[in-house]
Backbone as CSV, one residue per row, in Angstrom:
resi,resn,N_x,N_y,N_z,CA_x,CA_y,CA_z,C_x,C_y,C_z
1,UNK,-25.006,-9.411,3.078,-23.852,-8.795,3.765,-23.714,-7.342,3.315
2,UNK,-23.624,-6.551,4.239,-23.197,-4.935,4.021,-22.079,-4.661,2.987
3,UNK,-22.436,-3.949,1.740,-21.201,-3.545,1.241,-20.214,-2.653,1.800
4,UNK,-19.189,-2.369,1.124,-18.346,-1.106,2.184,-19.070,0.075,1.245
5,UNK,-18.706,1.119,2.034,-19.503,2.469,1.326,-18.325,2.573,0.404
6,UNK,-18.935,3.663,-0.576,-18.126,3.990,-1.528,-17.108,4.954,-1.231
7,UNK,-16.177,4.976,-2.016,-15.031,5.605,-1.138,-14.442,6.885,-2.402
8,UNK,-14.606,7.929,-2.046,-14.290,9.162,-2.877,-12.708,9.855,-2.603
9,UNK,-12.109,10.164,-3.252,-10.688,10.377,-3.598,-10.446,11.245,-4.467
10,UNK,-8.858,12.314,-4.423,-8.758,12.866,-5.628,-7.204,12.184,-5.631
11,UNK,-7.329,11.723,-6.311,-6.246,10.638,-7.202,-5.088,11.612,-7.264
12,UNK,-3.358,11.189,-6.529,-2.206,11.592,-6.919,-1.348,11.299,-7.196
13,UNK,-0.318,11.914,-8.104,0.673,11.069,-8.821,1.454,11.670,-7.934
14,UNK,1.837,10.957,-6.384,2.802,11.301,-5.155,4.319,11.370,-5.963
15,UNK,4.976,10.966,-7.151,6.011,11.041,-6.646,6.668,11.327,-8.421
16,UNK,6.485,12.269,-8.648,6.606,13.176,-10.284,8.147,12.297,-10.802
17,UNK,9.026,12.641,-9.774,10.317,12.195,-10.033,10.832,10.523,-9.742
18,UNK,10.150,9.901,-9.826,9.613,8.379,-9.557,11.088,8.210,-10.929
19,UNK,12.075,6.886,-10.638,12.349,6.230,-11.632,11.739,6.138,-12.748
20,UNK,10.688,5.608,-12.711,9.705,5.635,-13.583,9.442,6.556,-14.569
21,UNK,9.525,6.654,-15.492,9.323,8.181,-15.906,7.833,8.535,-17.189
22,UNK,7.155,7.012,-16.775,5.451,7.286,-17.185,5.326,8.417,-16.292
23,UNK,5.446,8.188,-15.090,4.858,9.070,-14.105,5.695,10.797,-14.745
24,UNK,5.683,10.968,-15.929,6.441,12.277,-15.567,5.403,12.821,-16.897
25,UNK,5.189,14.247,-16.653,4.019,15.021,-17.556,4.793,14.918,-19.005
26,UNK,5.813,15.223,-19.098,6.433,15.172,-20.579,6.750,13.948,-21.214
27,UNK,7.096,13.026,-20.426,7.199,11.501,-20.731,6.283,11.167,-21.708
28,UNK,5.295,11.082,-20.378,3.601,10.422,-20.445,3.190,11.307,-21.984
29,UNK,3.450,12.209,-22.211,2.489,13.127,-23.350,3.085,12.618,-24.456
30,UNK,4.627,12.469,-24.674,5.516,11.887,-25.751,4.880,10.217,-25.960
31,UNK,4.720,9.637,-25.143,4.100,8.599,-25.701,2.637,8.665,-26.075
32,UNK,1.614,9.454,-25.838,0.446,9.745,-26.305,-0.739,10.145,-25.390
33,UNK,-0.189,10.232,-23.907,-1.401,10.238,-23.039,-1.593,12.017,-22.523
34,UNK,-2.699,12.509,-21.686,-2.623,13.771,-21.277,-1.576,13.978,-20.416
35,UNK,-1.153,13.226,-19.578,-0.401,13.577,-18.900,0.156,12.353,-17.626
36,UNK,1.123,13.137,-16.905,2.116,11.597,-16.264,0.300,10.824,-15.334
37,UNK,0.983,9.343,-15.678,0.038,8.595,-15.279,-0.416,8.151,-13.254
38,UNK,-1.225,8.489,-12.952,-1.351,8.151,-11.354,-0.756,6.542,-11.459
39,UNK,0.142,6.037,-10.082,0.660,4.684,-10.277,-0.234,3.396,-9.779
40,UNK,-0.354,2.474,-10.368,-1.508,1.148,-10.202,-1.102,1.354,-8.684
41,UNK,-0.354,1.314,-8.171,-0.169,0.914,-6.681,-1.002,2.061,-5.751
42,UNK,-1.036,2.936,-6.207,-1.613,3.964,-5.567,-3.455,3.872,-5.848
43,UNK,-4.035,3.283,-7.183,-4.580,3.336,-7.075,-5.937,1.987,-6.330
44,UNK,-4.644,0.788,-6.727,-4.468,-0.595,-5.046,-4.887,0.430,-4.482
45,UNK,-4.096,1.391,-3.744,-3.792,1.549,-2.245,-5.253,2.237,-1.834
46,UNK,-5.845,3.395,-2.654,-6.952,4.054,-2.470,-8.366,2.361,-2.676
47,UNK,-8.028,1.670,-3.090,-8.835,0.692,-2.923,-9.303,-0.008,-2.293
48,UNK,-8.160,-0.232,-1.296,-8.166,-0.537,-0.031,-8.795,-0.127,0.887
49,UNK,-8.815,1.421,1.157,-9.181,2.354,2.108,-11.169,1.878,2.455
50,UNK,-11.800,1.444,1.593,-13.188,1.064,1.863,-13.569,-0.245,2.418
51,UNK,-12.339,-1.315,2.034,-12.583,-2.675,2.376,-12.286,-2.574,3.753
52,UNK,-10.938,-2.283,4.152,-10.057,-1.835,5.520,-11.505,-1.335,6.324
53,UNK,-11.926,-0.449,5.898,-13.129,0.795,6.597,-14.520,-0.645,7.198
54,UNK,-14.630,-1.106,6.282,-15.573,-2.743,6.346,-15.035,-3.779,7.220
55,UNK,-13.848,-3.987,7.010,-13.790,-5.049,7.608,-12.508,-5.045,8.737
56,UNK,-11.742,-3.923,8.638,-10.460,-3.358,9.710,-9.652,-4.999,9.623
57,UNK,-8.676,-4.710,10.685,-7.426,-5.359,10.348,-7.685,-6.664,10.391
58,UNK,-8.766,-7.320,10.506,-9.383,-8.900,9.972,-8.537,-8.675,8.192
59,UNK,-8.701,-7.539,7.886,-8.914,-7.673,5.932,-7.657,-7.839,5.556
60,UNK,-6.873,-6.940,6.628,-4.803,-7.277,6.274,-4.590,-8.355,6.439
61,UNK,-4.962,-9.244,7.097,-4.726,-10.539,7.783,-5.451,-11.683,6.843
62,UNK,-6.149,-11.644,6.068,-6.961,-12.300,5.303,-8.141,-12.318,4.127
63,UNK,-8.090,-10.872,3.958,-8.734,-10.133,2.877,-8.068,-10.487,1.259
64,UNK,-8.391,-9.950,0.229,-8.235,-10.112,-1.069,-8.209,-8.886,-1.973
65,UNK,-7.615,-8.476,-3.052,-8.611,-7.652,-3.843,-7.688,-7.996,-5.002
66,UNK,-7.942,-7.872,-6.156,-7.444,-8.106,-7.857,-7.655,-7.125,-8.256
67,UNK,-6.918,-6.231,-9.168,-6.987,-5.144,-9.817,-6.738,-5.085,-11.311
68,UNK,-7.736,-4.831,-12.213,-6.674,-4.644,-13.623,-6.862,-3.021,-14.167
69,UNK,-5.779,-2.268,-13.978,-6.190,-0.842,-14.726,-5.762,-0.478,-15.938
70,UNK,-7.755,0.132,-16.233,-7.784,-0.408,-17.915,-7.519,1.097,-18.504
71,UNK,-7.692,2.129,-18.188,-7.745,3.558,-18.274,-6.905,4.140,-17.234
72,UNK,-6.334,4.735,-18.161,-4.964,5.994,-17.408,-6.135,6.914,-16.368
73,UNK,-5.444,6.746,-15.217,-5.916,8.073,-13.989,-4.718,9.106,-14.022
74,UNK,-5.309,10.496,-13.888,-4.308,11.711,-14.006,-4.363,12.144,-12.526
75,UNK,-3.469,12.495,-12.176,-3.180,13.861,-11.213,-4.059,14.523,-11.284
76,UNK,-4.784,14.505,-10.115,-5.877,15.435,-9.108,-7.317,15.198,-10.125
77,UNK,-7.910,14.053,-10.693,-8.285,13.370,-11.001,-9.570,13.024,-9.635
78,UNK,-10.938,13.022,-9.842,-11.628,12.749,-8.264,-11.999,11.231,-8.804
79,UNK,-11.323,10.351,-8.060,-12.057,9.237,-8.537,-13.075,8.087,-7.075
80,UNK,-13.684,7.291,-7.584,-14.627,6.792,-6.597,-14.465,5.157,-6.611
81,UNK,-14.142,4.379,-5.573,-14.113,3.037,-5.560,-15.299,2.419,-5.191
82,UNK,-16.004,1.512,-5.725,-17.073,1.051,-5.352,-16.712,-0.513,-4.893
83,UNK,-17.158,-1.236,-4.184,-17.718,-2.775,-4.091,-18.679,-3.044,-3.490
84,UNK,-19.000,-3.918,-3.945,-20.560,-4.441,-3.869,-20.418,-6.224,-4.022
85,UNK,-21.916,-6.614,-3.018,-21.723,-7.821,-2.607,-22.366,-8.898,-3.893
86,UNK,-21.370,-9.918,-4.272,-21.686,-11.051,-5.211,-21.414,-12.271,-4.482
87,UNK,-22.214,-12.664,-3.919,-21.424,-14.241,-3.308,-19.980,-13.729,-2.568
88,UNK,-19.074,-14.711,-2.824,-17.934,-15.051,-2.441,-16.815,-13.789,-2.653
89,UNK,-17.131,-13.511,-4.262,-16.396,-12.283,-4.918,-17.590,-11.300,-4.560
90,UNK,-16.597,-9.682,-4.310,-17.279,-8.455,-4.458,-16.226,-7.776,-5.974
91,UNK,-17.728,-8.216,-6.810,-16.855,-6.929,-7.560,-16.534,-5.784,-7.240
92,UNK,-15.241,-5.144,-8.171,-14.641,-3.769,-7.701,-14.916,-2.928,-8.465
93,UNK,-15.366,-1.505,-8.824,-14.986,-0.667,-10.053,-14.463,0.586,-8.911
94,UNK,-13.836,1.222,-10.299,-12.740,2.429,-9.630,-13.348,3.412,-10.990
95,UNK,-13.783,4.411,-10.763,-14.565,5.452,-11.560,-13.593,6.219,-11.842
96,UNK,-13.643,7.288,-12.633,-13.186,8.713,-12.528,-14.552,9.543,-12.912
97,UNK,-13.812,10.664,-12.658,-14.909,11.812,-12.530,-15.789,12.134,-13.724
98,UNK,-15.528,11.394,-15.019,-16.662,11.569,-15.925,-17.588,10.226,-15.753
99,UNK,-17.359,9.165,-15.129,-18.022,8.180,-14.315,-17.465,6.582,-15.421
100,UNK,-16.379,7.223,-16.036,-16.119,6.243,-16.884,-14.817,5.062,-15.830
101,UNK,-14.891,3.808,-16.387,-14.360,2.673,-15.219,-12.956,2.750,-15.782
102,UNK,-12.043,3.107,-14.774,-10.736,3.178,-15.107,-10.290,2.025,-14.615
103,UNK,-10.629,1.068,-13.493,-10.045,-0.226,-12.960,-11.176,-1.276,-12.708
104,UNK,-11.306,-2.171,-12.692,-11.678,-3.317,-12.476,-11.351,-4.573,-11.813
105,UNK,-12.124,-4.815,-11.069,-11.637,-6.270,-10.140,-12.519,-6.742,-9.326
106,UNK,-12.016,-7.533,-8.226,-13.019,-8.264,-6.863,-12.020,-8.229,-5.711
107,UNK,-12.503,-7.931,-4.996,-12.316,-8.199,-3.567,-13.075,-9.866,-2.627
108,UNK,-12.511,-9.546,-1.486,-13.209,-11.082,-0.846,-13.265,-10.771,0.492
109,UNK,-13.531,-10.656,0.983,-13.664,-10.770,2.793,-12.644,-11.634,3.296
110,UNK,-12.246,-11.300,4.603,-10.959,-11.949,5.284,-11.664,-13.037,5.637
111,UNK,-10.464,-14.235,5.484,-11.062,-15.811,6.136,-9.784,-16.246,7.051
112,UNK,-9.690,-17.056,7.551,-9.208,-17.482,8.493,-7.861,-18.355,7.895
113,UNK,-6.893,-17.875,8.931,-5.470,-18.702,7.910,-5.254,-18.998,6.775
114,UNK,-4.679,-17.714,6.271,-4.350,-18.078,4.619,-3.530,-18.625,4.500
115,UNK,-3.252,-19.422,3.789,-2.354,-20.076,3.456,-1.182,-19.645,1.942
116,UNK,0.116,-20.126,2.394,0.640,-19.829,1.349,1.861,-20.913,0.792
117,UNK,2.346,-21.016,-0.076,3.336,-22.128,-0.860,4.900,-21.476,-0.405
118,UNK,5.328,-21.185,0.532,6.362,-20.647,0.680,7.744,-21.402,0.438
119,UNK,7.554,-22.458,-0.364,8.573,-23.043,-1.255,9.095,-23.195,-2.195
120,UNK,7.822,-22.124,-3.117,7.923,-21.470,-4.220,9.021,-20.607,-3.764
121,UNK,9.011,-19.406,-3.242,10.289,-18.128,-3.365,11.012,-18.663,-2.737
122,UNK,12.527,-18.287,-3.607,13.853,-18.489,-2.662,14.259,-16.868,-2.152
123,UNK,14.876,-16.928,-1.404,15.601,-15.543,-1.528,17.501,-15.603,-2.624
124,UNK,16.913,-14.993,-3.510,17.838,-14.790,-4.480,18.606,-13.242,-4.652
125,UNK,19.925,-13.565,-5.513,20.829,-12.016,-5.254,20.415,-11.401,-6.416
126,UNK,20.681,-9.881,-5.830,20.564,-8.823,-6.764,21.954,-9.177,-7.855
127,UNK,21.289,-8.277,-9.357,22.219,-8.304,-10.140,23.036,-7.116,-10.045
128,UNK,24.454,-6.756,-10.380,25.538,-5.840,-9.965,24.541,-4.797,-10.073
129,UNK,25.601,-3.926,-9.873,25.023,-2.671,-9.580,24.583,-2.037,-11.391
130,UNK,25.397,-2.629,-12.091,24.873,-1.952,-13.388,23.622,-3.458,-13.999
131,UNK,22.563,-2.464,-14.001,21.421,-3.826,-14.207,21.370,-4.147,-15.536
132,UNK,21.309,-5.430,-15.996,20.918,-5.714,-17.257,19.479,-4.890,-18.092
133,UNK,19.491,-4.991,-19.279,18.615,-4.696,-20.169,17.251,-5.474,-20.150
134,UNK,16.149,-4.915,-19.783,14.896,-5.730,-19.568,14.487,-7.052,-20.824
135,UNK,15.185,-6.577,-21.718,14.686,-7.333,-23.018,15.263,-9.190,-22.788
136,UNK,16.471,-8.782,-22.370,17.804,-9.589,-21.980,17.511,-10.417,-20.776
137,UNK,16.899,-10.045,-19.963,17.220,-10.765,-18.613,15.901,-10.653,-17.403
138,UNK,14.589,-10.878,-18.328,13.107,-11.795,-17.838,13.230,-12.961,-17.801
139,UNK,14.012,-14.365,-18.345,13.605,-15.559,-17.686,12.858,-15.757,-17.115
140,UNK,11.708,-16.768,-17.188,11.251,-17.846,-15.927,11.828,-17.788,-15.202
141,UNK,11.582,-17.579,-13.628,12.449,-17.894,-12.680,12.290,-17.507,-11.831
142,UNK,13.520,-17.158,-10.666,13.491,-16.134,-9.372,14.228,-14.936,-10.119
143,UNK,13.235,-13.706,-9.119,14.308,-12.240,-9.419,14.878,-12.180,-8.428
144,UNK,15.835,-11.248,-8.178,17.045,-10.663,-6.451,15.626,-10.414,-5.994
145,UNK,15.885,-10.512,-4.770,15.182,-9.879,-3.732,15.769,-8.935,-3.333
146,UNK,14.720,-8.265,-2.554,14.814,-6.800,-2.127,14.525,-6.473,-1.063
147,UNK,15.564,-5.935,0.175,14.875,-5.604,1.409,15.096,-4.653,1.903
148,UNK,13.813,-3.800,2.642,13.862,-2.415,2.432,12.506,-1.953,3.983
149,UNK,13.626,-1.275,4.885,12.960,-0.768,5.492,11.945,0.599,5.471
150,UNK,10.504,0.264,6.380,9.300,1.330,6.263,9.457,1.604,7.594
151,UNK,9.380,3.233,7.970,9.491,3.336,9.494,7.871,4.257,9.472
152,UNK,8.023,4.463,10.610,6.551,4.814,11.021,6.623,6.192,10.538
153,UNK,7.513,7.340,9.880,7.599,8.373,9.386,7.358,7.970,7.976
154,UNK,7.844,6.850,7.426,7.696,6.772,5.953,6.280,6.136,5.792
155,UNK,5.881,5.400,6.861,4.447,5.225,6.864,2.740,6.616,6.702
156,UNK,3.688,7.326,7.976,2.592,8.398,7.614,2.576,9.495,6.522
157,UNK,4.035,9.372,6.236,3.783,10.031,5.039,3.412,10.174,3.765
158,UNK,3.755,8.515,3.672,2.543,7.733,2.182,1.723,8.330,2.485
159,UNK,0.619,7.912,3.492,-0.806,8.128,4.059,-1.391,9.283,3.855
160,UNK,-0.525,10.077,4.553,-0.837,11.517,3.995,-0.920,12.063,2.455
161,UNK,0.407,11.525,1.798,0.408,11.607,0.338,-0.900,11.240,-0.490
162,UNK,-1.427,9.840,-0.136,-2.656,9.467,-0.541,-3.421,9.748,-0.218
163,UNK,-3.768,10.673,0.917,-5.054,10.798,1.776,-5.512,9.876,2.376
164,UNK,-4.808,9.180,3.321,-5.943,8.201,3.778,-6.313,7.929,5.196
165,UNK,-7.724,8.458,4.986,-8.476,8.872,6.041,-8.708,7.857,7.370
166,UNK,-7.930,6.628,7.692,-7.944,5.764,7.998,-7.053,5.756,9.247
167,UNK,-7.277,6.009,10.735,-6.962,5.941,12.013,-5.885,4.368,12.471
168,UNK,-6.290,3.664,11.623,-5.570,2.308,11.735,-3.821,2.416,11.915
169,UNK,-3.468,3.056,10.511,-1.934,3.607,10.108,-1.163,3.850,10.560
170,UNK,-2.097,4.683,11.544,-1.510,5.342,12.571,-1.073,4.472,13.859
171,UNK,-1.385,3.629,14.274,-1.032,2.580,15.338,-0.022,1.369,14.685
172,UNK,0.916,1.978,14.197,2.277,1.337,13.512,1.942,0.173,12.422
173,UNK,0.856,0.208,11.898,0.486,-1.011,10.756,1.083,-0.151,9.573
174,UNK,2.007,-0.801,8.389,2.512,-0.987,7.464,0.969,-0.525,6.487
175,UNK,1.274,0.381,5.664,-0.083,0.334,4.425,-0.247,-0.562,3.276
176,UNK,-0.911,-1.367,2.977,-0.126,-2.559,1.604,-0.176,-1.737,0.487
177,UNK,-0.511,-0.500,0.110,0.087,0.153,-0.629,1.504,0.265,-0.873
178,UNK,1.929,0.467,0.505,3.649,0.299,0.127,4.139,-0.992,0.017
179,UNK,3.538,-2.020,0.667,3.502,-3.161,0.548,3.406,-3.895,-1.197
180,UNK,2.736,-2.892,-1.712,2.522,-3.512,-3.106,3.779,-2.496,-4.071
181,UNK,4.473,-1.601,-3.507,5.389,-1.407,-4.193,6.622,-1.316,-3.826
182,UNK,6.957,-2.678,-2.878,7.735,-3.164,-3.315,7.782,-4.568,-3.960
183,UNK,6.605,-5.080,-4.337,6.689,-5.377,-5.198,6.802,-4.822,-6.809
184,UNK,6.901,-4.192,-6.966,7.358,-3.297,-8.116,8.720,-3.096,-8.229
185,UNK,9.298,-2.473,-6.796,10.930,-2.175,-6.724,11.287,-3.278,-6.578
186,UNK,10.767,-4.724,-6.751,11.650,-5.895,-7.309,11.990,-5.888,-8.560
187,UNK,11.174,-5.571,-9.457,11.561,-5.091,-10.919,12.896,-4.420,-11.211
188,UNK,12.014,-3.000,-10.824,13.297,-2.217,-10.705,14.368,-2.611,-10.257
189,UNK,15.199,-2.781,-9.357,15.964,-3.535,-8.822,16.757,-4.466,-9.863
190,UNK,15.892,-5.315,-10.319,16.792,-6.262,-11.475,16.784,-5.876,-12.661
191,UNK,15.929,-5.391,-13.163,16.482,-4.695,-14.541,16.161,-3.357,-14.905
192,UNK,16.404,-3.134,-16.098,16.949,-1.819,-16.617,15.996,-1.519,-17.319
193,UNK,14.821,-0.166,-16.822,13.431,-0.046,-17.326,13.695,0.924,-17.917
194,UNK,13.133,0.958,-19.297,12.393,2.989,-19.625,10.884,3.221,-19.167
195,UNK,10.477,4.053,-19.567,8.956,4.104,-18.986,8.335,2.799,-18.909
196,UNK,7.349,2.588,-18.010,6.249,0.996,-17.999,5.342,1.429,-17.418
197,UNK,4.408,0.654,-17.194,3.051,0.721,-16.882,3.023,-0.586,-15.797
198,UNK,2.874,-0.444,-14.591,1.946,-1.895,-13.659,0.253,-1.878,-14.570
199,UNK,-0.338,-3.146,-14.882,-1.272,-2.991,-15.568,-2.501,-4.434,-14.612
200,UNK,-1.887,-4.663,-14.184,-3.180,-5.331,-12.930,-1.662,-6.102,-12.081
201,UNK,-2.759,-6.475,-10.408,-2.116,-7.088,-9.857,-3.390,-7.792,-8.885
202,UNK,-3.086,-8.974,-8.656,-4.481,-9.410,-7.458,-3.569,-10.393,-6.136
203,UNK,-4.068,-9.570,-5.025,-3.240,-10.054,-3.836,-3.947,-10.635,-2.650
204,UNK,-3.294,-11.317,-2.077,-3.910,-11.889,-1.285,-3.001,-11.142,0.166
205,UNK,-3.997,-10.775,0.966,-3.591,-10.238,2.123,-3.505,-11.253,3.485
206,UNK,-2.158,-11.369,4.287,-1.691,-12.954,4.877,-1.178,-12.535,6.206
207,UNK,-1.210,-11.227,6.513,-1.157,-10.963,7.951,-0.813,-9.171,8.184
208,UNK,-0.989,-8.610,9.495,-0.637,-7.172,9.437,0.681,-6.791,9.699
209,UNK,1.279,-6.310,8.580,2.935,-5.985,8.731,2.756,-4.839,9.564
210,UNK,3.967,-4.901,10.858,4.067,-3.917,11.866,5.427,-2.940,11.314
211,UNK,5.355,-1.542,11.468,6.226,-0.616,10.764,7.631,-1.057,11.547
212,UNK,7.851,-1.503,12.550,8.746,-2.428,13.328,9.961,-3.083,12.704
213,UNK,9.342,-3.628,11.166,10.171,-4.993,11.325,10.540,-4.413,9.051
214,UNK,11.476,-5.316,9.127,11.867,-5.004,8.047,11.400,-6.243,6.793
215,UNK,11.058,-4.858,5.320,10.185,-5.762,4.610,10.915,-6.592,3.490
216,UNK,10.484,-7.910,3.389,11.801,-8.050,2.016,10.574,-9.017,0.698
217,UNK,11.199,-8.677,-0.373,10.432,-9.566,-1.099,10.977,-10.639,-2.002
218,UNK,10.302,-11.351,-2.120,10.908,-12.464,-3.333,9.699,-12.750,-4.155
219,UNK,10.593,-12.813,-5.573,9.671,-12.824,-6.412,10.012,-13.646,-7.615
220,UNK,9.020,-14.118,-8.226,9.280,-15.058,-9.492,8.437,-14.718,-10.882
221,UNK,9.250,-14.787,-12.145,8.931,-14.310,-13.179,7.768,-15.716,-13.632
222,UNK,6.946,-15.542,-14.007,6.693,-16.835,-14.694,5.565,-16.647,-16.528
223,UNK,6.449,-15.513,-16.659,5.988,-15.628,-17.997,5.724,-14.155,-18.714
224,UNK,6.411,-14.216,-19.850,5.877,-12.587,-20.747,4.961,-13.282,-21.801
225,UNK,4.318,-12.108,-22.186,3.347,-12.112,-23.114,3.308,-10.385,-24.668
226,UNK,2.992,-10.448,-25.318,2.947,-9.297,-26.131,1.086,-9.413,-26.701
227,UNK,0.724,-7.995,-26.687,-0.391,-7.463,-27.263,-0.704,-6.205,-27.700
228,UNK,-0.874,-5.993,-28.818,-1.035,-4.594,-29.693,0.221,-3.707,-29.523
229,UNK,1.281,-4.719,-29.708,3.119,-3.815,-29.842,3.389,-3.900,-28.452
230,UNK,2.267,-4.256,-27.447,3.217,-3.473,-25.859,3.605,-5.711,-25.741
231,UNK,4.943,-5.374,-25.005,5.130,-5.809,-24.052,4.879,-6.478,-22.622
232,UNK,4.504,-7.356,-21.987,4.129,-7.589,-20.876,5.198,-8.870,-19.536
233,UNK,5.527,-8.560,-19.092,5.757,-9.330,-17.775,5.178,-9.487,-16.788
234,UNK,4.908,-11.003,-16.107,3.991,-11.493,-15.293,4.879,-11.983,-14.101
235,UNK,4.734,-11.856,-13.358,5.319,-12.175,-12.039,4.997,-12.546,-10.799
236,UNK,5.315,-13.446,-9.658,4.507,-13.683,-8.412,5.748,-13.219,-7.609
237,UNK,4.824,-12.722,-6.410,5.533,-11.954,-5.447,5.357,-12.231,-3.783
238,UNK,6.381,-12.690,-3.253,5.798,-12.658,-1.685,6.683,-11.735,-0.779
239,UNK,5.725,-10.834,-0.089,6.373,-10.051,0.675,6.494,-10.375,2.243
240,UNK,7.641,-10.402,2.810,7.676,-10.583,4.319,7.779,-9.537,5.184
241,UNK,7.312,-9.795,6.454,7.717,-8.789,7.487,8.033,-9.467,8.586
242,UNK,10.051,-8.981,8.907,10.910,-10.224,9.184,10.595,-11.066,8.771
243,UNK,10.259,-12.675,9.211,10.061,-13.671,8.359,7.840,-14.414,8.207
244,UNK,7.906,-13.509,8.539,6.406,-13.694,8.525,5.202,-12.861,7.141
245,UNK,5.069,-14.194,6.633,4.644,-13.483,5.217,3.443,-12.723,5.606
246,UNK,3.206,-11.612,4.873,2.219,-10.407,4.861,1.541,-10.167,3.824
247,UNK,1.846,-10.323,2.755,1.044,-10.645,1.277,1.917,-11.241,-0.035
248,UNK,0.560,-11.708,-0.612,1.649,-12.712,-2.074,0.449,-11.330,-3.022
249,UNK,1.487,-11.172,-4.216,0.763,-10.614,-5.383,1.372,-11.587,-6.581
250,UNK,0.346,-11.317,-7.526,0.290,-11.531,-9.287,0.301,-10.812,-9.992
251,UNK,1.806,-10.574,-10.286,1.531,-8.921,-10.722,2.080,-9.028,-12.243
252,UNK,1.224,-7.930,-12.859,1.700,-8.080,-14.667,1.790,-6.321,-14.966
253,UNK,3.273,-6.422,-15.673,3.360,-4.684,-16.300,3.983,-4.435,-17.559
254,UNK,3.409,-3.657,-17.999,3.767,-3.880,-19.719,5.173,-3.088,-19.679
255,UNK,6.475,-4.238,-20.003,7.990,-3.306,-19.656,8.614,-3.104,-21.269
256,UNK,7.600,-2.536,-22.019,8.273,-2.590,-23.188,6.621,-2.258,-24.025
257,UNK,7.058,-0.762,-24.136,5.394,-0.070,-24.984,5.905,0.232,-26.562
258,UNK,4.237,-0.372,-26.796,4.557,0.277,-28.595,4.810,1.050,-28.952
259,UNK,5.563,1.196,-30.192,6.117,2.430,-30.343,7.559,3.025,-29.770
């Protein structure tokens, strides 16, 4: 089977003033790195752009990819996504420009009716407006859900933000880039972050969200972990568009760094 070609990029940290405040140059340096960190979702999203290019909207509808990023990507950063064919799994690597592997994972080719457990997520409420303390209030469990409209202006303008060279976007399909952050702004949303890191996520892609319809997610904690001082939370996520699911993620981010 044809791999997708490799896909070349200069990596951006779209949004400096992000909640988040890894993403910010002085942040990021105070905790030890060169500078504010490009966001896992963005670099999902540039990941995408080669499988999509391979296999077009079959891959939204039933495609795959897993991500774990192991090395900080910087702002304007040229980096290169590769996959290549293994059986069932295509491994993934995500380069940067000294050719060293900043991400790692597999992709899968779209199959036919994915299936999903949609009895797992409830839709659950946000906590008040003043959010609890992250340390305090991870439980096992369900987080609030979150629903949050993408219009076809906030669509092309991700696109543009990321570069992505991809004609599809443009005919009102949703990018799962944004798709994958809101799974993130479920976090946010329920609790009360200082800087964090998304540090892998692997999703399964379950149909093409139309910029049309409004996206909501529900999501469930199911477990923290700690390694070398950081922090970690693990979480499953299903995102809808109206009531028609569009992707589930597994997403893990370290909400509490050493030091």
């Amino acid at each position: 089977m044809k791999a997708p070609e490799p896909y070349a990029v200069v990596a951006r940290n779209i949004d400096p003033a992000a909640d988040n405040r890894i993403h910010d140059d002085d942040v990021a340096r105070r905790l030890g790195y060169e500078g504010a960190l490009v966001p896992g979702v963005e670099l999902f999203a540039y990941a995408t752009s080669p499988l999509v290019a391979r296999w077009g909207r079959e891959w939204l509808s039933g495609g795959a990819l897993g991500l774990r990023f192991r090395r900080p990507v910087y702002d304007g950063e040229r980096i290169v996504v590769r996959a290549e064919p293994d059986g069932r799994a295509w491994p993934v690597t995500v380069s940067g420009p000294d050719g060293s592997v900043r991400a790692t994972g597999s992709a899968h080719p779209p199959v036919a009716r994915p299936s999903v457990d949609l009895h797992r997520y409830v839709d659950s409420p946000l906590p008040p407006a003043l959010r609890p303390p992250v340390r305090a209030a991870l439980p096992v469990g369900p987080l609030g859900s979150v629903t949050q409209a993408v219009s076809a202006d906030d669509n092309a303008a991700y696109c543009a933000a990321i570069g992505e060279p991809l004609g599809l976007y443009r005919e009102g399909v949703v990018h799962p880039g944004l798709l994958l952050r809101l799974v993130n702004t479920a976090l946010m949303r329920n609790v009360e972050l200082g800087p964090w890191i998304h540090t892998a996520s692997s999703c399964r892609m379950l149909a093409v969200a139309p910029v049309s319809a409004p996206l909501t997610v529900h999501s469930i904690v199911t477990g923290r972990s700690a390694r070398s001082g950081n922090e970690y939370v693990h979480y499953d996520a299903l995102v809808l568009s109206g009531a028609a699911p569009v992707l589930e993620a597994a997403h893990s981010a370290i909400y509490s760094l050493a030091g």
